[in-house]
N, C-alpha and C positions, 0 to 999 in steps of 0.2 A: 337406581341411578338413571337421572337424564341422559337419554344418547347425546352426545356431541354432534350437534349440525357445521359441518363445514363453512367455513365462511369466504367466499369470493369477492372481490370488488377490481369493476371493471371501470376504469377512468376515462375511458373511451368520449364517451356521452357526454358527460361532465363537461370536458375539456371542447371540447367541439361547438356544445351549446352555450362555453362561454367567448370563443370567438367568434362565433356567430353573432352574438347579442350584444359583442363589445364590452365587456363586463369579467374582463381577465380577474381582479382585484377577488373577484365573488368565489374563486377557483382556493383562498385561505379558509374560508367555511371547511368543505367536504378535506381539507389536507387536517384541521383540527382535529375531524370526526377519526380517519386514519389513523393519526398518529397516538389517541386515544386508545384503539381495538390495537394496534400492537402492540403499548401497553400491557395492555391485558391480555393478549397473548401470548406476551416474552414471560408471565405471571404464573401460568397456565401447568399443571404436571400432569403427563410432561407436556414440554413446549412442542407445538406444532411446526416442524421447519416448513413446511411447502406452505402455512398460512401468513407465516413472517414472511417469507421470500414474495408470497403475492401480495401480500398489505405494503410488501417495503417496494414492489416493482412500481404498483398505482401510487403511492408517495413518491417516487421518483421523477414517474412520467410526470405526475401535475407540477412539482418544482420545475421540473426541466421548462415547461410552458410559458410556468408564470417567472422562470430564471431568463427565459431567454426576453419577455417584457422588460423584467424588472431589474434584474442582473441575479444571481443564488446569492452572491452577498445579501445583499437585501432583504432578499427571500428569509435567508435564516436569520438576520438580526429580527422582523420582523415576527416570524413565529418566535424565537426566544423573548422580547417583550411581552410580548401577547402570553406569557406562560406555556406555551404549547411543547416547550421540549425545555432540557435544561442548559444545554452549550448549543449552540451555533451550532458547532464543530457536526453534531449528531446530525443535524439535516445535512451538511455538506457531505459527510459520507454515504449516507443512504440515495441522497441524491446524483450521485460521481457513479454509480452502477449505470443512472439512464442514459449520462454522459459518455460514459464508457461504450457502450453498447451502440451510437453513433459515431464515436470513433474510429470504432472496432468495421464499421461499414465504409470510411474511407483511407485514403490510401493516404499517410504523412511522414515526414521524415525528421529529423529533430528540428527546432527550430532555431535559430541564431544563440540562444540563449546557451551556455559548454555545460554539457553533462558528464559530470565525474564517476564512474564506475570502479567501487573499494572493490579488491579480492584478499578474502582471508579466511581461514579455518576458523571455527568454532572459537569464541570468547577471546578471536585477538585482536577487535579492536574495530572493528569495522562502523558499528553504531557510535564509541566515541568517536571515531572520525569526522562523522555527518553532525552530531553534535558541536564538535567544536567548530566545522565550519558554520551551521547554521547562527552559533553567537559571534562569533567573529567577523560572520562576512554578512550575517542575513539570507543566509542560503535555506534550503530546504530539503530533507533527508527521504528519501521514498525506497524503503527497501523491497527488493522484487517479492519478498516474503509475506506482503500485506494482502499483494493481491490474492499467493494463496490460501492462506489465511481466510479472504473475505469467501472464498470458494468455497472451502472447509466449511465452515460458520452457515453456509446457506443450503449446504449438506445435511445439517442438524451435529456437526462436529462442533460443539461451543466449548469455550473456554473451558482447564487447558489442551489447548491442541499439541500431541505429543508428535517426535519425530519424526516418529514411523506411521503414524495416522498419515502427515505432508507427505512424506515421500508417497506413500501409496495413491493421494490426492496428484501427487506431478506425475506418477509413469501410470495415470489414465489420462490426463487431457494431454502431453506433451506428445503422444502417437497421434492424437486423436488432430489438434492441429500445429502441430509442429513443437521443437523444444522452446524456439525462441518464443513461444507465446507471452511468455511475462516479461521478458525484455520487452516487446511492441506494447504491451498493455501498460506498465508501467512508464516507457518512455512518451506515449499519450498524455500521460495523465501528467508527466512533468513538464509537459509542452504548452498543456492547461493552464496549469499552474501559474509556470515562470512567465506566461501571459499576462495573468489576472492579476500578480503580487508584485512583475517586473522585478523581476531574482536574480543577481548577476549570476548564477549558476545554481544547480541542483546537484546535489549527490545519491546515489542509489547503490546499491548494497544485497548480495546473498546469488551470485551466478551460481549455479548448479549443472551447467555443462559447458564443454568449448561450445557448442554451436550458440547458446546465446551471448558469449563471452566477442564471439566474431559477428556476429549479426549487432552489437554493442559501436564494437571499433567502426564496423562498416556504413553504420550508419554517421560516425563523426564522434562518436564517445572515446572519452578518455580512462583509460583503465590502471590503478594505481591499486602494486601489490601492498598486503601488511602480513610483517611473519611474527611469531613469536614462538618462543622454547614451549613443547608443549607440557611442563609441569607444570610452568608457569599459566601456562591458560587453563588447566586442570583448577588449579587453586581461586583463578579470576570466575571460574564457571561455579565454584561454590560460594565464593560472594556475592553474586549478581541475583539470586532468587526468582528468575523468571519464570510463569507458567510454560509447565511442556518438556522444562529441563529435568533429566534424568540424572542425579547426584553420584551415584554409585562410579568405581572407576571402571570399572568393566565393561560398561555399556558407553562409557565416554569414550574408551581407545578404540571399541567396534566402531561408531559414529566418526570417529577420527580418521578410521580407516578406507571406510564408504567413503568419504568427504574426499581425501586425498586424492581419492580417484581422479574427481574432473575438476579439482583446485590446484593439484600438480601442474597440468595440463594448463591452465588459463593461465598461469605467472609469466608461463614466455610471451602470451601480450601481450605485458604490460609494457605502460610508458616508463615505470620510474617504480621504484618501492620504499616503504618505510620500515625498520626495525621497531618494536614491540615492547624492547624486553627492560625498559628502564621504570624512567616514577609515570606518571601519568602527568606531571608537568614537561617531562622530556618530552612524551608522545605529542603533547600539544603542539609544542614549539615546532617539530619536526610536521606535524601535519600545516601547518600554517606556513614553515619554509616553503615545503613543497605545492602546498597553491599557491605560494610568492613566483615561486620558479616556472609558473605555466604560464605565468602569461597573464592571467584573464580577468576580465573587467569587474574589480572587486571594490573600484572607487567609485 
């Protein structure tokens, strides 16, 4: 068998010697070539994480380049015509890491735009929340869970990522630079966001300790409890079939019980809360009451 040569690409050069030349546009060649070898990489058994994290860094950087030219919108309707990838969507996420990672170098605080902050246990409601506001109001849902998630994933933790994989992924980075990290990273990215799409608000979702729950509020977030009986979210957690969930009840009342720890704790933040335990047209109605009742610029 052929040894496997590591494969590196450095964007550096590339990108340098297309502003230099004036010749931004020429920077879609080498992102084609990219996003080809990841590909065939993600293809790969087994998959290489540290080749995907650097094939998806130097995709990043050259979008970021030819994003801030051209706008990332663009950017990816462009490579999605061109066949280069199959959604949009795909180049925005690989590319929101290099955005990130300039963010993450300055200092912001939310912007005008009101971020709603759901608290709730396990399958009570939190994602239908964001849901029903995003069809209702046109808002957009960002749960703090993605960005661990994307951190898991560039570990070589691919889909499904289990519970206990995350937690062990939060209590190494959350010492390392603080708990609120995924509040600050996720409120960046909704800052981006409600910029680029002009969102009359954003929702976000899955605190995991008081200190991000208060670095939330303190920055101008709104924090809005959701409770539910929990037999009831036992039986919502065996209809929903998501990768990562653990079916059994035994491992769900342990989970339940970790959880309570620092979601007990966060409810006395909140501004306002919503009951749980009805049809899911109740729940609707009650979430749409309660962003009637804030206030906020949803015409």
């Amino acid at each position: 068998m052929t040894e496997r040569q590591e494969i590196k690409f450095d964007p550096t050069h590339v990108i340098q010697e297309a502003i230099d030349t004036n010749r931004i546009r020429e920077l879609y060649k080498p992102l084609e070539a990219l996003f080809n070898l990841r590909r065939s990489l993600l293809l790969e058994q087994p998959p290489s994480p540290i080749e995907i994290l650097d094939t998806e860094n130097a995709i990043g950087e050259i979008c970021y380049y030819l994003g801030e030219w051209e706008g990332i919108g663009h950017v990816a309707g462009v490579l999605w015509l061109r066949g280069v990838v199959d959604t949009r969507g795909e180049v925005l996420r690989i590319a929101s890491c290099a955005y990130d990672e300039r963010d993450r170098k300055s200092e912001k605080g939310l912007s005008d735009v009101p971020i709603v902050g759901i608290v709730g246990q396990i399958a009570s409601g939190k994602g239908m929340f964001g849901n029903t506001c995003s069809e209702r109001y046109d808002s957009m849902h960002l749960p703090l869970s993605d960005r661990l998630r994307e951190y898991a994933m560039a570990q070589g933790n691919f889909l499904p990522q289990f519970r206990e994989t995350l937690r062990s992924i939060d209590g190494t980075l959350k010492p390392r630079f603080g708990k609120p990290v995924f509040v600050e990273w996720t409120l960046e990215k909704a800052q981006r966001l409600a910029k680029q799409y002009v969102l009359p608000f954003v929702t976000i979702d899955g605190f995991r300790s008081v200190e991000e729950a208060i670095e939330f509020v303190e920055k101008g977030g709104i924090l809005i409890g959701i409770t539910a009986d929990t037999e009831l979210r036992y039986q919502r957690l065996l209809q929903r079939v998501r990768p990562g969930d653990d079916f059994s009840r035994e491992k769900f009342d342990i989970s339940d019980e970790i959880e309570s720890g620092w979601i007990n704790p966060i409810f006395k933040l909140c501004q306002t809360g919503i009951s749980n335990n009805g049809t899911l047209e109740d729940f609707q109605l009650a979430v749409i009451q309660t962003i009637e009742s804030l206030h906020l610029n949803t015409q």
